[in-house]
Wavefront OBJ file of the C-alpha trace (Angstrom):
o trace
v 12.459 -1.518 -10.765
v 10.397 -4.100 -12.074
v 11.619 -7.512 -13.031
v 10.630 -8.465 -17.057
v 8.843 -11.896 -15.308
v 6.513 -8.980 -13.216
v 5.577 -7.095 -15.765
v 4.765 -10.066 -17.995
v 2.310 -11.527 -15.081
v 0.791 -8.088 -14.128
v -0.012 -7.400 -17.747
v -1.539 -11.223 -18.314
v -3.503 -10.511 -15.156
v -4.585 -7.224 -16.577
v -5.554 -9.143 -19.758
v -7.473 -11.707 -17.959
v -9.827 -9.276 -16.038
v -9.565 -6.458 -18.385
v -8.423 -7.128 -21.215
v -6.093 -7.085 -24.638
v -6.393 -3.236 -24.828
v -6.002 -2.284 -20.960
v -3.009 -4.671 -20.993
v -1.130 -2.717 -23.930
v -1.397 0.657 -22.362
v -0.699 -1.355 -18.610
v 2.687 -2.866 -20.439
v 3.644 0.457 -22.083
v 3.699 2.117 -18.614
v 4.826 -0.548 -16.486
v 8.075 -0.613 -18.874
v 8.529 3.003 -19.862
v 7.293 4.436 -16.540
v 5.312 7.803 -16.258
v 4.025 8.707 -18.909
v 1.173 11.213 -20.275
v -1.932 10.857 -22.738
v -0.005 11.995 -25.929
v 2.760 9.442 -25.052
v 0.524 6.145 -24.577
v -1.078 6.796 -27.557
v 1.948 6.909 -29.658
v 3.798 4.335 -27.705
v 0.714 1.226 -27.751
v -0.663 3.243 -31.307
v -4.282 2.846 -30.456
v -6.685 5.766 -30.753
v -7.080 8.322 -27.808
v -10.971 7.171 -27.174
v -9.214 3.761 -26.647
v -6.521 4.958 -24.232
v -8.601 7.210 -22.812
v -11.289 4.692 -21.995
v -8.741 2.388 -21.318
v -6.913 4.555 -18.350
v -10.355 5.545 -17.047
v -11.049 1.799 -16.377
v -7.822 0.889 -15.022
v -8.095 4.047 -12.597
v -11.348 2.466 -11.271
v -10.066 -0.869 -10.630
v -6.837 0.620 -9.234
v -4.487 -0.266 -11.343
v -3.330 3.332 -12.741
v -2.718 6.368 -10.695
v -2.973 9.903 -12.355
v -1.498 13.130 -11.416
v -1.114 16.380 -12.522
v 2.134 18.982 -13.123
v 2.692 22.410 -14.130
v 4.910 22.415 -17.153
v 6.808 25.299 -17.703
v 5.770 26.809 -21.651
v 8.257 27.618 -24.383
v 9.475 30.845 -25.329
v 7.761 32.886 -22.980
v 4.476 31.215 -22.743
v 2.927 30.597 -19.950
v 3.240 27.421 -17.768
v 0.872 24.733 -18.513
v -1.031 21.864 -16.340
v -0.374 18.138 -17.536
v -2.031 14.962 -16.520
v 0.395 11.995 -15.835
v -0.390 8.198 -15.185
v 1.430 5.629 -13.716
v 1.199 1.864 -13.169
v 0.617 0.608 -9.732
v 1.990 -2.617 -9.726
v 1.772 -3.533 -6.833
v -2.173 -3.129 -6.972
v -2.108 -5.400 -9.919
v -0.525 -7.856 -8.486
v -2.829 -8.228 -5.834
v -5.305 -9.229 -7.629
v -3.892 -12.971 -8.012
v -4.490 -12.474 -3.844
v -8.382 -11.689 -4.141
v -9.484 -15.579 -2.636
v -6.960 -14.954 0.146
v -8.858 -11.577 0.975
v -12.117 -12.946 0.188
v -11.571 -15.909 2.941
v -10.207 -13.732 5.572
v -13.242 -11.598 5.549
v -15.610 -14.628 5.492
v -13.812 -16.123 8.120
v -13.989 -12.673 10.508
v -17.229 -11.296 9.820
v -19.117 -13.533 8.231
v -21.226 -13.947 4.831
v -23.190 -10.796 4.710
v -20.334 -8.445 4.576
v -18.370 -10.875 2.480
v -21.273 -10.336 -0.359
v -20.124 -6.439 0.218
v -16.831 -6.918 -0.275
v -17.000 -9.167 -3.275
v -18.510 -5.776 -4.814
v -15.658 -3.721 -3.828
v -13.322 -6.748 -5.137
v -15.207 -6.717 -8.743
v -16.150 -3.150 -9.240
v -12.851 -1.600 -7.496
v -14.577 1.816 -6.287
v -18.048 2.323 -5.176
v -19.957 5.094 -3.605
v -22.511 3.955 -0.718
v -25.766 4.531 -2.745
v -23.624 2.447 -5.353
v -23.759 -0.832 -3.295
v -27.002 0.182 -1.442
v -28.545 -0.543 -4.735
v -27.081 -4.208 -4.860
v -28.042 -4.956 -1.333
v -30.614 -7.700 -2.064
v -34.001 -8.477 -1.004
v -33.490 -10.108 2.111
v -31.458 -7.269 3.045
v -32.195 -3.619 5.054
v -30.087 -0.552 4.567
v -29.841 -1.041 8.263
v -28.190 -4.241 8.020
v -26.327 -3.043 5.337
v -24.688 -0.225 7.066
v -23.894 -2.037 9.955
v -22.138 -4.578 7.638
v -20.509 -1.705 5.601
v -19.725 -0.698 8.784
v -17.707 -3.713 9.957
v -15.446 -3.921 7.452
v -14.741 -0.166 7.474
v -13.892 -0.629 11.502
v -11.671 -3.737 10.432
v -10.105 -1.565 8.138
v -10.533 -4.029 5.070
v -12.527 -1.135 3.457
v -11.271 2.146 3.074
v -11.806 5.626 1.146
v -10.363 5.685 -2.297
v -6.826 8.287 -2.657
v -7.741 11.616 -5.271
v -8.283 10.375 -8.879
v -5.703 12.987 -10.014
v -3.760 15.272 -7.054
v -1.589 18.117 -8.094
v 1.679 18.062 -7.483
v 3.259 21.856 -6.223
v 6.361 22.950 -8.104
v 9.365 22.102 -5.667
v 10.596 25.395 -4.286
v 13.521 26.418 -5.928
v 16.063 27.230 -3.226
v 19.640 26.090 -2.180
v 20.244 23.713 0.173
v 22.064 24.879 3.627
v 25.651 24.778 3.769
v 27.286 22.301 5.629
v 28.752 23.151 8.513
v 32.646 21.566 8.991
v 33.072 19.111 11.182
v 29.545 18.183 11.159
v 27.139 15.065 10.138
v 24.653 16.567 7.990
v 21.080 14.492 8.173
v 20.600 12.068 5.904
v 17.708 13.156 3.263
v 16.099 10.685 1.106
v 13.992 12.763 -2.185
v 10.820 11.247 -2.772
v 10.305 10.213 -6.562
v 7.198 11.868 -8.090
v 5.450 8.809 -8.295
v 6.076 8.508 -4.625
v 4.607 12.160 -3.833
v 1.881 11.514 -5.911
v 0.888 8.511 -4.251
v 1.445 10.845 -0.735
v -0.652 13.638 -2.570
v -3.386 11.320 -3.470
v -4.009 9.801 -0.182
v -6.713 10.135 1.934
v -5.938 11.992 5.606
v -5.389 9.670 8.142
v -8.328 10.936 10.251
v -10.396 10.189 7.550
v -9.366 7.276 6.110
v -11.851 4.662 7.876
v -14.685 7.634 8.799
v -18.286 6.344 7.483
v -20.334 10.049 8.306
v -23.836 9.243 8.781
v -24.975 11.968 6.217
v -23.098 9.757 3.558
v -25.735 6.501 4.426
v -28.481 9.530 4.233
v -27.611 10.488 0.631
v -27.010 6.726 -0.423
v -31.035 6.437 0.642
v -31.856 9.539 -1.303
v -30.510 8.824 -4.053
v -31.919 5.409 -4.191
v -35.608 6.767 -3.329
v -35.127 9.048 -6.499
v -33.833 6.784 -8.775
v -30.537 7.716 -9.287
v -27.943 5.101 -8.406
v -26.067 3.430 -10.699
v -26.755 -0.454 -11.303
v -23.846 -2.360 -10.113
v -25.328 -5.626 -10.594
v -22.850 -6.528 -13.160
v -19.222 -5.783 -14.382
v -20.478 -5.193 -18.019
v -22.508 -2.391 -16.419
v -20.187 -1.201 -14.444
v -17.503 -0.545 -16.960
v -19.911 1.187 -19.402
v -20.823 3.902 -17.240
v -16.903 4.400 -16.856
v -16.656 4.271 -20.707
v -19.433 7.062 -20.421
v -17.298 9.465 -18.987
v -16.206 12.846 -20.337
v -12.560 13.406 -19.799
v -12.039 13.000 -16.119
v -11.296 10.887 -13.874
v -14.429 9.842 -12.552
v -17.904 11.195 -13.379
v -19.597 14.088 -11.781
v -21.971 11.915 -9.562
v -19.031 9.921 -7.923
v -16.910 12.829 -7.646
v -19.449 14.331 -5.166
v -19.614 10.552 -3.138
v -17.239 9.528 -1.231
v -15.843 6.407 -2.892
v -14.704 3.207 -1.384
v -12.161 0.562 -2.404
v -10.706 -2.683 -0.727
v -7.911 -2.082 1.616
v -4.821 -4.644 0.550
v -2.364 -3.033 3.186
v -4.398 -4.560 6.601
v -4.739 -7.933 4.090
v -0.955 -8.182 3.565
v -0.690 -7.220 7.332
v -1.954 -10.320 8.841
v -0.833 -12.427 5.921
v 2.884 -11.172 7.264
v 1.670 -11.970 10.973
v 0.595 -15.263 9.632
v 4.092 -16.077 8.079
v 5.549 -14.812 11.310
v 3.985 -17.231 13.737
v 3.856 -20.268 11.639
v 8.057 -19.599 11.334
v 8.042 -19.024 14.816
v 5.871 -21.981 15.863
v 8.079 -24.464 13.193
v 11.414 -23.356 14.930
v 10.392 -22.865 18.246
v 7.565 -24.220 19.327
v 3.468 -23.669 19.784
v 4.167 -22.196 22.997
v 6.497 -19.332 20.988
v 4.285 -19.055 18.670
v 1.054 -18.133 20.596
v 3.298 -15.747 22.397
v 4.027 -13.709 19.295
v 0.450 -14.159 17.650
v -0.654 -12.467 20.967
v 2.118 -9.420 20.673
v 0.862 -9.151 16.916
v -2.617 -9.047 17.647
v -1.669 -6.133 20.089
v 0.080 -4.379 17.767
v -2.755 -4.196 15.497
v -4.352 -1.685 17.595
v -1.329 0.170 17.569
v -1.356 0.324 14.337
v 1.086 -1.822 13.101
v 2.181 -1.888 9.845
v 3.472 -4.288 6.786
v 6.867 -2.556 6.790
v 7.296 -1.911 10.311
v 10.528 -3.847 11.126
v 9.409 -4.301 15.348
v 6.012 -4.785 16.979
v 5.328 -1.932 19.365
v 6.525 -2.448 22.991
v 3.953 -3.997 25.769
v 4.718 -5.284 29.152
v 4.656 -8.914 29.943
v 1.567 -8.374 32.175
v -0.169 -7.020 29.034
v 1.140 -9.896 26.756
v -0.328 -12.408 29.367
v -3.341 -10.929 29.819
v -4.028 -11.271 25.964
v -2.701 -15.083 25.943
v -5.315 -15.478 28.445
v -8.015 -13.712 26.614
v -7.152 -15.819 23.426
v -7.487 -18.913 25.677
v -4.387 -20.861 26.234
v -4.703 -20.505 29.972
v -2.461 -23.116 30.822
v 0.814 -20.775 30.409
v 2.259 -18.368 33.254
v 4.852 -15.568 33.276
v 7.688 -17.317 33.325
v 6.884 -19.322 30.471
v 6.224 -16.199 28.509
v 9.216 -14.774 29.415
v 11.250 -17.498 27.788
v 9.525 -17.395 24.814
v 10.128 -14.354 24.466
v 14.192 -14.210 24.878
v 13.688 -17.041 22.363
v 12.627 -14.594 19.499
v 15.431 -12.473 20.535
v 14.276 -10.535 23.279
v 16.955 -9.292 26.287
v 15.717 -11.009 29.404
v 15.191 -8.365 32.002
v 18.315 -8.006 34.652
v 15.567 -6.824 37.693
v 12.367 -8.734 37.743
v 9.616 -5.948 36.903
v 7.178 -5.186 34.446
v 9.455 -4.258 31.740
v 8.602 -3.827 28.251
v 9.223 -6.121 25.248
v 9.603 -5.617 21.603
v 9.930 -8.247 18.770
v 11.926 -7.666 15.531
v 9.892 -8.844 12.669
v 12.488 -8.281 10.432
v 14.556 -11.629 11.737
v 11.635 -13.597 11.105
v 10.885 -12.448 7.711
v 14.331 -12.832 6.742
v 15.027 -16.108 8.351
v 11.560 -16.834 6.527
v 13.392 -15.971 2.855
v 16.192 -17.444 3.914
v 14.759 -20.896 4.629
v 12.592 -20.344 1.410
v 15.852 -19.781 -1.232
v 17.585 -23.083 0.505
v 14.419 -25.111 0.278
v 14.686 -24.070 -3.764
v 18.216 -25.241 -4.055
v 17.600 -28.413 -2.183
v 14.931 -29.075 -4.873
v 16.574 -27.620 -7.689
v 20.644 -28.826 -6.783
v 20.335 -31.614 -4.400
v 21.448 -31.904 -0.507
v 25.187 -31.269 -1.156
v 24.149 -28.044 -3.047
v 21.887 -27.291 0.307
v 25.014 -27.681 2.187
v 27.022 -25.327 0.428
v 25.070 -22.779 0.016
v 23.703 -22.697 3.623
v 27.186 -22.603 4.999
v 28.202 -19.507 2.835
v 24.930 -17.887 3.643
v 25.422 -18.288 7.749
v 29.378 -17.407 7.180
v 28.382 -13.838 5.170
v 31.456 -13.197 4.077
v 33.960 -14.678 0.727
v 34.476 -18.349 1.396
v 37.504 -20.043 -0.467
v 36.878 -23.708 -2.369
v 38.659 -25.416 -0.206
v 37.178 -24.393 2.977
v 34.103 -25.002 1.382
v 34.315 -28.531 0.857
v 35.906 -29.240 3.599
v 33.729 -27.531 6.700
v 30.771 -29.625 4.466
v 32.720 -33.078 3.449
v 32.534 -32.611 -0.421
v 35.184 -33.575 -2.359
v 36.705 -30.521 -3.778
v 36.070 -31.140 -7.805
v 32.596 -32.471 -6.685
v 32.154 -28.914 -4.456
v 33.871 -27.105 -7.725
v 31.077 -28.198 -10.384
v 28.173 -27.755 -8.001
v 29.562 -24.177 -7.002
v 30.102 -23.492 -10.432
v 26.591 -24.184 -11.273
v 24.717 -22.297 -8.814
v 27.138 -19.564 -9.803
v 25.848 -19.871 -13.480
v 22.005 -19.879 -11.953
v 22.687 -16.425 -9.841
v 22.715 -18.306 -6.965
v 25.896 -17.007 -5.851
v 28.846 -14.698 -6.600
v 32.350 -15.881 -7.366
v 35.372 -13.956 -7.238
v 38.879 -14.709 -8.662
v 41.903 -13.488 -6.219
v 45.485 -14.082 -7.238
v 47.647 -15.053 -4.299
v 51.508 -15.689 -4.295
v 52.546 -19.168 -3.510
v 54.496 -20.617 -0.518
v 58.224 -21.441 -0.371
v 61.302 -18.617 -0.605
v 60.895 -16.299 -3.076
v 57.470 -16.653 -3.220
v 56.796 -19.179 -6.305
v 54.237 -19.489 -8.341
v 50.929 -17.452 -8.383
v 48.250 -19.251 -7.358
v 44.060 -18.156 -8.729
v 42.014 -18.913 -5.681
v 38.074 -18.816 -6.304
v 35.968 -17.132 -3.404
v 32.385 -17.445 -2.786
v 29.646 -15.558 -1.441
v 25.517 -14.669 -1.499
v 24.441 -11.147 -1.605
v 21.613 -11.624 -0.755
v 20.112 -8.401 -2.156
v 20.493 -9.475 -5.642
v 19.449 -12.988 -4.761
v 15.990 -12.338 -3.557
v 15.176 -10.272 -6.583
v 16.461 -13.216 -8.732
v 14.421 -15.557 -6.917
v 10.931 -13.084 -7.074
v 11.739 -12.887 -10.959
v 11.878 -16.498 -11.125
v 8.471 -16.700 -9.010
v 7.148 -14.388 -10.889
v 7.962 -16.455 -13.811
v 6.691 -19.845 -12.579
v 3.289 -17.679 -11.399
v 3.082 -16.768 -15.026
v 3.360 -20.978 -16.159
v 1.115 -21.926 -13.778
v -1.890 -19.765 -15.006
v -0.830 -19.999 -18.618
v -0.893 -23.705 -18.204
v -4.153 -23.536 -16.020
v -5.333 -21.535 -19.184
v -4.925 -24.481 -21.744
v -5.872 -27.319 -19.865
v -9.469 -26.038 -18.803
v -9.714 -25.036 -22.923
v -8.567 -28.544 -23.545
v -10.914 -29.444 -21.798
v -13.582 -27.692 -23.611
v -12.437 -29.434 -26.524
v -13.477 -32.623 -24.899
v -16.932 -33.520 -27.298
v -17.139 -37.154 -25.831
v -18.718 -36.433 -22.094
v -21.721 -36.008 -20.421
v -21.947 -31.568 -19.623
v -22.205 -32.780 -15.273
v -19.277 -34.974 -16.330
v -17.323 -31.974 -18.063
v -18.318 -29.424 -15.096
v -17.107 -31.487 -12.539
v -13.559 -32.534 -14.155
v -13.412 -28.587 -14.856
v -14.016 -27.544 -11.470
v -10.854 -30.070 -10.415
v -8.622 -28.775 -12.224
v -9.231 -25.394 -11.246
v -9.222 -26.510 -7.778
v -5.936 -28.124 -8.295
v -4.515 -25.516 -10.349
v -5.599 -22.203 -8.074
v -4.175 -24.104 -4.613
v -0.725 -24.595 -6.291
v -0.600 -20.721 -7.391
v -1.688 -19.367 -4.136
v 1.045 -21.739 -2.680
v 3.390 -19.717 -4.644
v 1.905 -16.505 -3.975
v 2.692 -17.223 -0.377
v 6.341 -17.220 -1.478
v 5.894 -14.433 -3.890
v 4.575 -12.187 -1.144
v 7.497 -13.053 1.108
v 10.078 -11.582 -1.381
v 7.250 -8.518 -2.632
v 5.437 -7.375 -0.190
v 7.511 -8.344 3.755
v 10.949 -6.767 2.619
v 12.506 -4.439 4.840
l 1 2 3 4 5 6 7 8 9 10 11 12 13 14 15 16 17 18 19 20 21 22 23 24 25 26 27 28 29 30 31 32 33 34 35 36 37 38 39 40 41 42 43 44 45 46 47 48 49 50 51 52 53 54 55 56 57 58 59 60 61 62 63 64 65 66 67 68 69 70 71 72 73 74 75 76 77 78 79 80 81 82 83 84 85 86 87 88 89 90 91 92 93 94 95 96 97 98 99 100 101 102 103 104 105 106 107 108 109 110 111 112 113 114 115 116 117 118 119 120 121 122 123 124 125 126 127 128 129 130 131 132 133 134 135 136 137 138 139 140 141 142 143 144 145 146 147 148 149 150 151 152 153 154 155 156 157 158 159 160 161 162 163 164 165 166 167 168 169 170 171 172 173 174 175 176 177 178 179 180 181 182 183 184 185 186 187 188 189 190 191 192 193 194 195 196 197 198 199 200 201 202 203 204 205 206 207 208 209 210 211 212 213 214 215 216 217 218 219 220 221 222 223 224 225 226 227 228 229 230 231 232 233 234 235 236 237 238 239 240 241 242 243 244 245 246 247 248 249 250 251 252 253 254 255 256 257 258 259 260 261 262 263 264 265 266 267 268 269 270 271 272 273 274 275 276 277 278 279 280 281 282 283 284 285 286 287 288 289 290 291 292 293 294 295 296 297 298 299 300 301 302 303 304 305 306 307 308 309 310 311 312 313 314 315 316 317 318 319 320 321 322 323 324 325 326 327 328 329 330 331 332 333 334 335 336 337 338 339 340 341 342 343 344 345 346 347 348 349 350 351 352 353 354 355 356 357 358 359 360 361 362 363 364 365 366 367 368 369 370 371 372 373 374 375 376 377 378 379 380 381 382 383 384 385 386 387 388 389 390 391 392 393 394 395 396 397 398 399 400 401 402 403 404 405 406 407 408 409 410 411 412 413 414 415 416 417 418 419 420 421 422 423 424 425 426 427 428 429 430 431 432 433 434 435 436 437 438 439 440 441 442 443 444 445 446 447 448 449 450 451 452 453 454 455 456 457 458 459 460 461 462 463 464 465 466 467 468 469 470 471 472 473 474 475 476 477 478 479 480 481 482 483 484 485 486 487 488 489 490 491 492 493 494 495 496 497 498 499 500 501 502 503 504 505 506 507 508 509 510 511 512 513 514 515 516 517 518 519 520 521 522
C-alpha cells in the first residue's frame, strides 16, 4: 500500500512533467488501484479521448502498465478480453532521481552517451532509428552505436517490458491434500499486478541484446525518411496523441524499444549507502573491502533486494583491492575487515569463501537514520530513549527506562509520551498486582517498544511529505521571483539559478533517505 504523502508527491511529479490531466487519471489509479478504461473515465469524469490520450502518454514515459484479462460474459455469452492499467509508482517516483542517474552515467562513460541517455530520460521509450535521428552533426552512427552500446553493456539501458501482456486464466484445480504429519511448502500467490509486471517483462537473455540487424533498420529507415523527430518533448508526445487505440503505434511496435534501466541505478546507489555506513563505523580500510566484494558481485549479478553479496574467496577479494589500487593492504588485513562486517573467521587457514549480509547494513543504515530524526526533532534525552528500546527489542517498563538512561522518571514519562503521540513508539498498559500479603493494590505499569515495521513506513510517509514541501516551496519562491520587476534579466537569471541550486541539493539529500526506506527494504 501506498502512503496518502506518496501518492500526493507522485501525482505533483506527474503534474510537473505531464501534467493536470495525466495527474487526475495517475491519482485515480494510484488510490483505487487497477482499474479499466470505462472506470477512469467515470472515476476522474474527463472524456475517453482525454483518458485515452492520457494513459497512452503515461505508458510511454513508464508510469502506467496495461494488461489484458479474459472476462467471463453473462448469461451464457461468451468470455470477453479487457484491458487493465495500473500505476507504477515506483517508476514515478524515480523520476525526482533523474540528476542522480544522469551523473552516474556522465561520470562512467562520459558525455557522448550521457546526451543518449538524456533522450531515453525525456522521451521514456525510443526505438534505435528514433535516437539515430537526434544524433547530431558531429556525430556517426558508428559512434553512436558504440555509445548506445555502452550503456546497454552497463546495463543502464535496457528493452522496454510488452505494452499490454495477457494474462492466462489460472487453472482451476484443487490444491493437493496435505499429508499428516507433514510441513507443507510455503506458497506465496502473486497479485495480478505482480504477474503482469512478470508477463510484461522482457526474457532475461534478451534483456541487454543490441542485434546488429536492429542498427541496420535504424539506418534504413533514416535513409528513407521515416523516423520520427525526437528533437523535442512537444513532438514527441504528439505522435503518441496520434495513436489509434493501442498501446504504441504500428512503427514502434515492429522496433525494439528502449527505456532507462532504474534497477542497476538503485543498485549502486544501495552499494553506495553500504560502504559509506561501513567506512563511518568501521573504517576506510572496511570500507574498500566491501566496495571491492560489491563491485564483484555486480558481475554476478547482484541485485537491489538481494539480502547477501555472492560468495568469493579472499584471494579473489584481494586481487580486486589490488586492481582498484589500494595496494598497501595484505590478507590478513582483509580478513579482519571482513569478520568486522560480520563474517565467521575461518577455523583452518585456506581459501575459504566469504559472504556479506547487506541486509545489516541497510538496516543499521535506517536505524541510524530514524534516531538522527528524533535527536533533531526530540532532543538528546529523546535519542537516548529511544535508542535503548530499539537495541533492547523487546517491552521496556518506565522505570527501567529512565533509569538504564539517567532521566528522571516524570521527565522520561512526558518525552515517552510524546514520541508515543508522534508514532514513534508503541505503549502498552499491563495491570500487575502489588507487593505485600494478600497482594494489595493493582498497580498500571506502562511498557514500551518500536516495531519497527510500522515505524519505517511512518517515517517514508513523513519523507514523502517533507519531499512534497520542499518542491512546493521550491515552486513559489522561483515564481516569486519572477514577480521581481526591479532587476537587471543577468541579475534575475543568476539569483534563479541559486535557488534552484539550493533547493534541488536539499531534495536529493532527502531522496537519499527516501530511497533507504523505498527502494533497500528487505
Amino acid at each position: 500500500m501506498v502512503s496518502q504523502h506518496g501518492i500526493k508527491l507522485a501525482v505533483h511529479l506527474v503534474s510537473s512533467f505531464f501534467g493536470d490531466h495525466n495527474a487526475k487519471v495517475c491519482d485515480c489509479l494510484l488510490r483505487r488501484g487497477t482499474l479499466t478504461l470505462p472506470l477512469i473515465m467515470r472515476y476522474t469524469e474527463l472524456s475517453k479521448e482525454n483518458v485515452r490520450h492520457c494513459l497512452l502518454a503515461l505508458i510511454h514515459q513508464n508510469c502506467v502498465q496495461a494488461f489484458s484479462i479474459q472476462q467471463e460474459g453473462a448469461f451464457g455469452e461468451a468470455p470477453k478480453v479487457i484491458t487493465q492499467y495500473m500505476a507504477l509508482f515506483d517508476n514515478i517516483i524515480h523520476r525526482m532521481r533523474f540528476p542522480k542517474f544522469m551523473g552516474i552515467v556522465s561520470e562512467e562513460l562520459g558525455e557522448d552517451c550521457e546526451k543518449i541517455f538524456k533522450l531515453l530520460l525525456q522521451h521514456g521509450r525510443l526505438s534505435l532509428s528514433q535516437i539515430t535521428v537526434d544524433k547530431g552533426e558531429n556525430s556517426t552512427l558508428e559512434s553512436l552505436q558504440e555509445n548506445f552500446n555502452k550503456l546497454v553493456h552497463g546495463r543502464f539501458v535496457e528493452r522496454c517490458p510488452a505494452p499490454e501482456p495477457f494474462l492466462e486464466p489460472p487453472p482451476e484445480e484443487q490444491p493437493p491434500a496435505k499429508k499428516r504429519g507433514t510441513k507443507s511448502s510455503k506458497v506465496v500467490e502473486l497479485t495480478i499486478e505482480q504477474r503482469a509486471l512478470v508477463a510484461a517483462a522482457p526474457l532475461d537473455s534478451l534483456r541487454f541484446v543490441v542485434e546488429a540487424h536492429h542498427w541496420d533498420d535504424a539506418s534504413t529507415e533514416k535513409s528513407e525518411g521515416r523516423s520520427t523527430d525526437v528533437t523535442t518533448a512537444e513532438k514527441r508526445k504528439r505522435d503518441v496523441f496520434e495513436l489509434d487505440g493501442s498501446p504504441l503505434d504500428k512503427e514502434d511496435k515492429k522496433e525494439v524499444l528502449w527505456r532507462v534501466n532504474a534497477e542497476e541505478f538503485l543498485l549502486r546507489l544501495r552499494n553506495k549507502v553500504c560502504v559509506e555506513n561501513v567506512r563511518s563505523r568501521f573504517g576506510t580500510e572496511c570500507g574498500t573491502v566491501l566496495s571491492a566484494v560489491l563491485e564483484l558481485d555486480k558481475g554476478s549479478n547482484g541485485r537491489v533486494d538481494a539480502g547477501r553479496t555472492a560468495s568469493f574467496t579472499i584471494t579473489t577479494i584481494y586481487d580486486e583491492i589490488i586492481k582498484e589500487g589500494h595496494l598497501s593492504m595484505n590478507l590478513e588485513r582483509i580478513t579482519d575487515c571482513l569478520v568486522q562486517m560480520g563474517c565467521q573467521r575461518p577455523m583452518i587457514e585456506i581459501d575459504e569463501p566469504y559472504s556479506i549480509d547487506l541486509k545489516s547494513i541497510i538496516e543499521r543504515a535506517q536505524t541510524e537514520e530514524v534516531e538522527s530524526i528524533v535527536l533533531k526533532r526530540y532532543g538528546r534525552e529523546a535519542y537516548r530513549m529511544f535508542r535503548l528500546i530499539s537495541q533492547k527489542g523487546h517491552l521496556l517498563e518506565t522505570d527501567k527506562i529512565a533509569d538504564a538512561t539517567f532521566i528522571e522518571k516524570k521527565d522520561a514519562i512526558r518525552v515517552l509520551y510524546k514520541l508515543w503521540k508522534d508514532d514513534y513508539l508503541q505503549m502498552e498498559k499491563v495491570n500487575v498486582s502489588g507487593g505485600g500479603p494478600g497482594g494489595g493494590k493493582a498497580i498500571q505499569l506502562m511498557l514500551w517498544k518500536v516495531n519497527k515495521m510500522c515505524l519505517w513506513e511512518h517515517v517514508l510517509d513523513e519523507m514523502y511529505h517533507a519531499a512534497l514541501n520542499l518542491r512546493h516551496r521550491m515552486a513559489h519562491d522561483l515564481e516569486q521571483e519572477k514577480q521581481i520587476r526591479d532587476k537587471k534579466p543577468e541579475e534575475l537569471k543568476a539569483r534563479r539559478s541559486k535557488i534552484r541550486l539550493i533547493y534541488e541539493s536539499s531534495f536529493m539529500n532527502l531522496d537519499d533517505a527516501v530511497m533507504l526506506f523505498q527502494n533497500f527494504r528487505f
